[in-house]
C-alpha positions as CSV (number, residue, x, y, z in Angstrom):
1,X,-115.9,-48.3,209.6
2,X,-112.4,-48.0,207.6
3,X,-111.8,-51.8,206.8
4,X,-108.2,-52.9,208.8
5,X,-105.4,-54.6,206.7
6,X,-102.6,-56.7,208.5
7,X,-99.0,-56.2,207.5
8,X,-96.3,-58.5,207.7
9,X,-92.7,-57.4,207.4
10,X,-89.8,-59.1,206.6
11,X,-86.5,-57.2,207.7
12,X,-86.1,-54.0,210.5
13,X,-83.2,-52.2,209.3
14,X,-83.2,-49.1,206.2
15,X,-85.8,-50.2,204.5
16,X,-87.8,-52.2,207.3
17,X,-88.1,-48.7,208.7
18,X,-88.9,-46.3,205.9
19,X,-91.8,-49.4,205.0
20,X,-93.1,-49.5,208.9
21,X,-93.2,-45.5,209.2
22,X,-95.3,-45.3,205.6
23,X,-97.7,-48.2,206.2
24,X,-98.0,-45.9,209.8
25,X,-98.6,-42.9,208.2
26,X,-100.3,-43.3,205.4
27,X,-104.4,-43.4,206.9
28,X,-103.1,-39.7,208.1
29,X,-102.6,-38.2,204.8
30,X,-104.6,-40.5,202.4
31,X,-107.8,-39.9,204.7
32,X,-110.3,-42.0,203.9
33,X,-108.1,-44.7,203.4
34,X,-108.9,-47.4,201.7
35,X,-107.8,-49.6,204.7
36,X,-105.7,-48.8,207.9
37,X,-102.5,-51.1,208.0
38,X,-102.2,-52.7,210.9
39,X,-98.4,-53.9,211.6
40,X,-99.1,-57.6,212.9
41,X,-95.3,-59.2,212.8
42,X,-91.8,-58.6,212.2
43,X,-89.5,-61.0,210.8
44,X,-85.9,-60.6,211.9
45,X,-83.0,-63.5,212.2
46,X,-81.2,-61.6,215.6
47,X,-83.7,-61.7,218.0
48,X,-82.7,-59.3,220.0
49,X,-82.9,-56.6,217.4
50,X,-85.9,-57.6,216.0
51,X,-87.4,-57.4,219.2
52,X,-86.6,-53.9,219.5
53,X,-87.7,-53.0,215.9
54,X,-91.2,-54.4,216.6
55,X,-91.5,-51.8,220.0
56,X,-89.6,-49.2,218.1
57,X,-92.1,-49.7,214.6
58,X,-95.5,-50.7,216.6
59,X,-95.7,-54.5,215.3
60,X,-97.8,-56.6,217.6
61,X,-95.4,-59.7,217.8
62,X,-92.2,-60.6,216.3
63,X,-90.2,-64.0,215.4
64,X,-87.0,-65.2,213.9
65,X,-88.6,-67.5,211.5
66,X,-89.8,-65.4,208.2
67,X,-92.1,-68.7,207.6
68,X,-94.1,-67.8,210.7
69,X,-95.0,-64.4,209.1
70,X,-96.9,-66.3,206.2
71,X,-98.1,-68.4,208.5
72,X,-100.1,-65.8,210.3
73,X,-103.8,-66.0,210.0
74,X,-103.7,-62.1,210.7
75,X,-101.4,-60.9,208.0
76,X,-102.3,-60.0,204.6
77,X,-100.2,-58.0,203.2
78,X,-95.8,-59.7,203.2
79,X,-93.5,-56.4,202.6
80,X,-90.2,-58.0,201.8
81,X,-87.3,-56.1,202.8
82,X,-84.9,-58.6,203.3
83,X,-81.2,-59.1,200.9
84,X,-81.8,-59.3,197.9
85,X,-81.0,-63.5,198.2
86,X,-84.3,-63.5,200.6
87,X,-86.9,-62.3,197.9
88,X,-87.9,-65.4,195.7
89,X,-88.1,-67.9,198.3
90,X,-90.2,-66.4,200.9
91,X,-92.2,-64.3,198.2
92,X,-93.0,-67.4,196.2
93,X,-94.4,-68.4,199.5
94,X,-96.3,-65.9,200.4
95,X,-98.0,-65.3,197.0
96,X,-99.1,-69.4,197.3
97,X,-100.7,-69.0,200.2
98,X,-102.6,-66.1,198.8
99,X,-100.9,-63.0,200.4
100,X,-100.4,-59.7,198.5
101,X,-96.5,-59.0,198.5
102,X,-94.7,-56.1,198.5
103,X,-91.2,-56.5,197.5
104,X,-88.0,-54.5,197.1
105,X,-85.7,-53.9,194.7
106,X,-84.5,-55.1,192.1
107,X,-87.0,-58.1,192.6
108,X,-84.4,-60.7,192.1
109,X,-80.6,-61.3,192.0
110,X,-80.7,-62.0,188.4
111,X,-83.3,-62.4,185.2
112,X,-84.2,-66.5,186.3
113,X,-84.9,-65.9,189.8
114,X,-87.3,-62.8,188.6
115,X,-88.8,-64.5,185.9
116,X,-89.8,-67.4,188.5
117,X,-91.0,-64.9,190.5
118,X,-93.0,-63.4,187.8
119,X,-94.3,-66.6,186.6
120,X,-95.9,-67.2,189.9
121,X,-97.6,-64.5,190.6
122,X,-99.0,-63.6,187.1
123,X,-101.0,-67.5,188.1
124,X,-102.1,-65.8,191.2
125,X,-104.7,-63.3,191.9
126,X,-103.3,-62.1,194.4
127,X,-101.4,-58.2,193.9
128,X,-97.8,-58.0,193.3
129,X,-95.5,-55.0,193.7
130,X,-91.5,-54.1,193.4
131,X,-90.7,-51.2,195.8
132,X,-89.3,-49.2,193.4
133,X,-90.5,-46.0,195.2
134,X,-88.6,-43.2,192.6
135,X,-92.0,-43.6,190.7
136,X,-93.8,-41.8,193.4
137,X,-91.9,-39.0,193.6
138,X,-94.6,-36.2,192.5
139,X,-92.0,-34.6,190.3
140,X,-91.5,-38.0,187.8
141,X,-94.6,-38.4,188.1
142,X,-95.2,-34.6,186.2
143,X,-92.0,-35.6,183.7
144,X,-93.7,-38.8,182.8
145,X,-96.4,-36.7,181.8
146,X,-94.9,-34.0,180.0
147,X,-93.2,-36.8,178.2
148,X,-96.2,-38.7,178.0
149,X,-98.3,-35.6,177.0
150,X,-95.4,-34.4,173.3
151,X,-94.7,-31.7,175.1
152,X,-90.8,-32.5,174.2
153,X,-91.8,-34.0,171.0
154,X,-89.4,-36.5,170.0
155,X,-87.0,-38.2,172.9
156,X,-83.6,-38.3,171.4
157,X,-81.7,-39.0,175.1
158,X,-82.3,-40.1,178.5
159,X,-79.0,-39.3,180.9
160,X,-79.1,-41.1,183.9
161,X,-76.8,-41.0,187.2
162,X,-77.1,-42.9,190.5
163,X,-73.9,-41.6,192.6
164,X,-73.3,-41.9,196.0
165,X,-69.7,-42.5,197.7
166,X,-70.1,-45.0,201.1
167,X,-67.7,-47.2,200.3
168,X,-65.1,-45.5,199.2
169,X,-62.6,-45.9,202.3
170,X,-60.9,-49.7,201.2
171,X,-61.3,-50.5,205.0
172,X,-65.1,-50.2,205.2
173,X,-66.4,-54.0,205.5
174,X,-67.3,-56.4,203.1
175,X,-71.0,-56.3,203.8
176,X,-73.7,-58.4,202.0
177,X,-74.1,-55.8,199.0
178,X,-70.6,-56.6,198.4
179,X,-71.5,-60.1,198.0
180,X,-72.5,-61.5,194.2
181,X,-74.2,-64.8,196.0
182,X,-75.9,-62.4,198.3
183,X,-76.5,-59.5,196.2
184,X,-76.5,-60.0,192.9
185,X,-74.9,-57.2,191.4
186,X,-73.4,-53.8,193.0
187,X,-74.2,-50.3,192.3
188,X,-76.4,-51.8,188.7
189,X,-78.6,-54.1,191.1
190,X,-78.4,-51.3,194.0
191,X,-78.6,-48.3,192.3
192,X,-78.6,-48.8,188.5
193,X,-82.2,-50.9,189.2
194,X,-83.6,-47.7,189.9
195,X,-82.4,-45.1,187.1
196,X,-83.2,-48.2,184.3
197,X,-87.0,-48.5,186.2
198,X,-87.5,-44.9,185.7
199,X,-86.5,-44.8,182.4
200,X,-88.6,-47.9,181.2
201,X,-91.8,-45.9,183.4
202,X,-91.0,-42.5,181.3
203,X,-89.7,-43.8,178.1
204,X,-90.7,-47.5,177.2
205,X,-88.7,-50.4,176.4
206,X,-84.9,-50.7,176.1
207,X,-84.0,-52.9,173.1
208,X,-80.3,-53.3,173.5
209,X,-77.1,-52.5,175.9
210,X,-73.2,-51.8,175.6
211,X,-71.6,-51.3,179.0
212,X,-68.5,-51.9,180.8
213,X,-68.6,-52.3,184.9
214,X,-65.4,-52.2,186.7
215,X,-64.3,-53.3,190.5
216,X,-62.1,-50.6,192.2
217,X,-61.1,-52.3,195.4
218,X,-61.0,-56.3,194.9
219,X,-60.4,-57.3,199.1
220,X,-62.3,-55.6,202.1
221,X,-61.8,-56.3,206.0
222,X,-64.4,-59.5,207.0
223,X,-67.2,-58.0,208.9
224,X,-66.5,-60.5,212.0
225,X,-62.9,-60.3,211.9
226,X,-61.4,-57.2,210.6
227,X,-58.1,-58.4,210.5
228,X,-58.7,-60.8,207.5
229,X,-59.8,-59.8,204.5
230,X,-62.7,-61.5,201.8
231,X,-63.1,-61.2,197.8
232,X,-65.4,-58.4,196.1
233,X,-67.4,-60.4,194.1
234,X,-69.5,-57.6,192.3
235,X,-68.8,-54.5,190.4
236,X,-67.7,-51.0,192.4
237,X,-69.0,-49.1,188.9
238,X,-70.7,-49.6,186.0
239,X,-71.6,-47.3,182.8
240,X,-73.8,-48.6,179.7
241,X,-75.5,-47.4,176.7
242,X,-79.4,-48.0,176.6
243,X,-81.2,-48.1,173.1
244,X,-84.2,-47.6,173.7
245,X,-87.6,-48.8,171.4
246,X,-88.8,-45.5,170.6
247,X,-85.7,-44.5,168.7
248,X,-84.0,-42.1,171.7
249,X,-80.6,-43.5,173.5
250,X,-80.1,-43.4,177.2
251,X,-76.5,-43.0,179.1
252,X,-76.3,-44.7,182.6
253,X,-73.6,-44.5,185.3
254,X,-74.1,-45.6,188.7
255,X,-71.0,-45.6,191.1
256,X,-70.5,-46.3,195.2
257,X,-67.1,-44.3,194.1
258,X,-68.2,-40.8,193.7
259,X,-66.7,-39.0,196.3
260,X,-68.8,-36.5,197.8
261,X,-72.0,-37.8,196.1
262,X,-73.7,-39.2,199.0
263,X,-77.6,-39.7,196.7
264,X,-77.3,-38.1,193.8
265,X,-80.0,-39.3,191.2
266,X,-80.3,-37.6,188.3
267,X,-81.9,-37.7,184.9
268,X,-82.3,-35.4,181.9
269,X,-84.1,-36.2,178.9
270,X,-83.9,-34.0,175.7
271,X,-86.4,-33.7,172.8
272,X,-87.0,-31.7,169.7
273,X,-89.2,-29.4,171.7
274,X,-87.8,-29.4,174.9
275,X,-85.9,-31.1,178.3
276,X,-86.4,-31.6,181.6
277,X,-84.3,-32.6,184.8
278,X,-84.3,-34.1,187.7
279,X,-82.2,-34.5,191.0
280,X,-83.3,-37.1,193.7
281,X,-81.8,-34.3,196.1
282,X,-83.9,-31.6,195.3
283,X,-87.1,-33.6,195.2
284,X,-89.5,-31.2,194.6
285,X,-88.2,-29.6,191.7
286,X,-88.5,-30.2,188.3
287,X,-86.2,-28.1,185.7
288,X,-87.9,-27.8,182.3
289,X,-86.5,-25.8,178.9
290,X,-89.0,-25.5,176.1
291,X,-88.0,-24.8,172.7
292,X,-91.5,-23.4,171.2
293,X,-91.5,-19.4,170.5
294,X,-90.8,-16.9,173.0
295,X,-90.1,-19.6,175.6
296,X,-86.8,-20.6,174.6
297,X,-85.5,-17.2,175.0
298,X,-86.3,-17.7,179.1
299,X,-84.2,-20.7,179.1
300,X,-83.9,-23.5,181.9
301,X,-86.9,-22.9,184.8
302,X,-87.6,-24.3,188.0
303,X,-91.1,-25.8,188.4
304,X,-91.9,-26.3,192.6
305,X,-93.8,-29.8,192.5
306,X,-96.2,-28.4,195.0
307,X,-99.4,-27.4,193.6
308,X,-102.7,-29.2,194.9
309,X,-103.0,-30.4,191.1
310,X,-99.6,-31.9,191.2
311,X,-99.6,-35.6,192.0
312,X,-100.2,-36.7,195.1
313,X,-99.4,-33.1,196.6
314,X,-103.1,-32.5,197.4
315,X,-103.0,-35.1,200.2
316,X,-100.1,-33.5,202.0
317,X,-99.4,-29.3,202.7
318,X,-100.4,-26.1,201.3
319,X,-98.5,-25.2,198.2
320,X,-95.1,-24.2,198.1
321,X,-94.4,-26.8,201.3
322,X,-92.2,-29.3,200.5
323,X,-92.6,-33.0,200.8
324,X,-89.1,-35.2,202.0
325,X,-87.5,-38.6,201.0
326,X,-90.1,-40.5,203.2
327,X,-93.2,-39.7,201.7
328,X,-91.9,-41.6,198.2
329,X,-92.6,-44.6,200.5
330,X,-96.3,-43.1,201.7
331,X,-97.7,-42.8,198.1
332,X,-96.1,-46.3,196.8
333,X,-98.1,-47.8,200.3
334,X,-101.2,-45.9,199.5
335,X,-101.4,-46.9,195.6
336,X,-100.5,-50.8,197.0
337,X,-103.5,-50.9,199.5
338,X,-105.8,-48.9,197.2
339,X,-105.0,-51.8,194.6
340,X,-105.8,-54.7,196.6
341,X,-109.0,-52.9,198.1
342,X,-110.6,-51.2,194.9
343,X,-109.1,-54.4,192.6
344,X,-107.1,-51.5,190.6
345,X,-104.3,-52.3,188.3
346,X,-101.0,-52.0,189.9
347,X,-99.6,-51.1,186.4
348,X,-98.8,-48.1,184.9
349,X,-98.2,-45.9,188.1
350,X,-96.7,-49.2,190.1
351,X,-93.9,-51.5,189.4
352,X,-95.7,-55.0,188.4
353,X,-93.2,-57.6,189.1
354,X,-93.4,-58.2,185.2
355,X,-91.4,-54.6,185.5
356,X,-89.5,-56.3,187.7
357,X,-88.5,-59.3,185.5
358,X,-87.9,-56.8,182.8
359,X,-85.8,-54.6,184.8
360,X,-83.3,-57.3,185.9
361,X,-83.5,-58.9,182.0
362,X,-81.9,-55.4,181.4
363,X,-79.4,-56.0,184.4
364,X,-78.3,-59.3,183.2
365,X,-77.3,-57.9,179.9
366,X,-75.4,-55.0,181.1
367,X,-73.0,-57.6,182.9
368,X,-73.0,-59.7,179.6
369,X,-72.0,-56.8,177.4
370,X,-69.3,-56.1,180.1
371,X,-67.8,-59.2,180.3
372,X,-68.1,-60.1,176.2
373,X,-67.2,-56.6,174.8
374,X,-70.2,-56.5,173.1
375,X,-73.6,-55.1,172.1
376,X,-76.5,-57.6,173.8
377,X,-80.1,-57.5,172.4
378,X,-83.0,-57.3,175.0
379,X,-84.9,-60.4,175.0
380,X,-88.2,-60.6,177.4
């Protein structure tokens, strides 16, 4: 029989729910699995919503005490998709009482709490993952390996956007993300986390930044009283140069500001032989230019990510039918559970919470070159 692996989840909203539907699905398309999740509890701190989440997402009981979760003799696996203030404390728990944790991103609020994080569960044997689901999307995966494979020869540039526009009304509320002592950051932390993750998994290591953030709307309506107003403590915008170790330079943006962008992720990376780009909203495309011979004279073409020897399409449809947003989240589950089952590396394909640590080293130093004016070194 399929051996059963009990899931605890921290949070019910976005990402509680994109999390509980792949940990669902994933037995259906990754058949045989290497264990069938079994959602055991839901952590939630209004109990009358988290009540409904665990009906609504299958969970067998639910509590409004996140401790309870580790607590549970049943649970194996703690997904942690709570604020980004929520991840060390009760990950750090979890990982020292010898549960495998799952955690979104970025992995901290800044490069200490990471590092802490890091430090505890490289001590551990227990497997350790950041969420960072863009590096399941079949299409990086293929631009990794074109990279990976010289087909582009040299990297000179990797061009990075992460746009979307939600808060651009000055009257939408100011919400936790909105919050430095809650969040962290803004759009880097949010979005930026993301575009600087998939450039470290394609490229390699950054070596220095130059950036400049910016806050566009400074006051925003209270969430529990609308007609008082609290301080934007974070950045609305931010733009930063990237230099990376292996000699190319990156450009990254990422803005809440972009009117009419409402997910637009996008990369293109240029080398001697060729490019290739990518748009989060057109997922399972890949646009690649070669250089070499005849080829260049064809110019920019679409490649369809959905051939059984793409990656991970052969678990899902017959070619040429496309895969959506929510499946991102079915891979990252499957290569988690395979880990802890088979005892595989989590690394190269998964974000190790060393990525993580690295990723929000990066972060810190964008806001340092920000608020200085000037060029920071990376320093792991």
């Amino acid at each position: 029989m399929t051996k059963k692996i009990g899931v605890g989840l921290l949070g019910y909203a976005f990402m509680g729910k994109a999390h509980s539907h792949a940990f669902k699905d994933m037995p259906h398309f990754f058949w045989p699995a290497p264990a069938i999740p079994e959602l055991i509890t839901i952590f939630g701190r209004t109990e009358s919503k988290v009540k409904e989440a665990a009906e609504n997402f299958g969970f067998k009981r639910y509590t409004t005490d996140w401790r309870e979760v580790i607590k549970d003799k049943e649970v194996e696996i703690l997904d942690n998709s709570l604020p980004n203030d929520m991840h060390a404390e009760p990950s750090i728990a979890a990982i020292e009482a010898g549960k495998h944790v799952l955690c979104e991103k970025p992995l901290a609020r800044n490069s200490k709490e990471a590092k802490e994080m890091f430090e505890v569960a490289r001590r551990s044997s227990v497997k350790t993952m950041v969420a960072f689901n863009y590096r399941f999307v079949p299409a990086v995966v293929l631009a990794r390996e074109i990279v990976r494979s010289g087909k582009l020869g040299r990297i000179y540039h990797f061009r990075a956007r992460y746009l979307q526009d939600w808060i651009v009304d000055p009257n939408f509320p100011l919400v936790w993300r909105l919050v430095k002592e809650k969040a962290g950051s803004g759009p880097l932390g949010d979005l930026g986390s993301h575009i600087i993750d998939l450039a470290r998994f394609i490229l390699g290591e950054v070596t220095a930044v130059s950036a400049v953030t910016r806050t566009f709307i400074n006051e925003r309506p209270l969430p529990e009283d609308p007609t008082k107003k609290g301080e934007v403590t974070v950045e609305d915008a931010f733009a930063a140069v990237l230099e990376f170790e292996n000699g190319a330079i990156g450009t990254f943006e990422a803005s809440r500001f972009a009117t009419g962008r409402k997910n637009y992720n996008n990369f293109e990376i240029n080398g001697e032989k060729g490019s290739i780009e990518f748009n989060l909203e057109r997922l399972n495309e890949l646009r690649f230019y070669s250089a070499d011979g005849e080829a260049k004279t064809l110019g920019w073409s679409e490649i369809l990510v959905t051939e059984k020897d793409h990656p991970y399409i052969s678990h899902y449809w017959p070619s040429g039918h496309i895969i959506g947003w929510e499946h991102t989240f079915i891979n990252e589950v499957y290569h988690f559970i395979d880990a802890i089952v088979n005892d595989k590396k989590i690394e190269p394909y998964g974000a190790t919470f060393e990525d993580g640590y690295k990723n929000a080293v990066i972060l810190d130093a964008i806001l340092e070159s920000a608020e200085t004016g000037k060029r920071v070194t990376i320093k792991f």
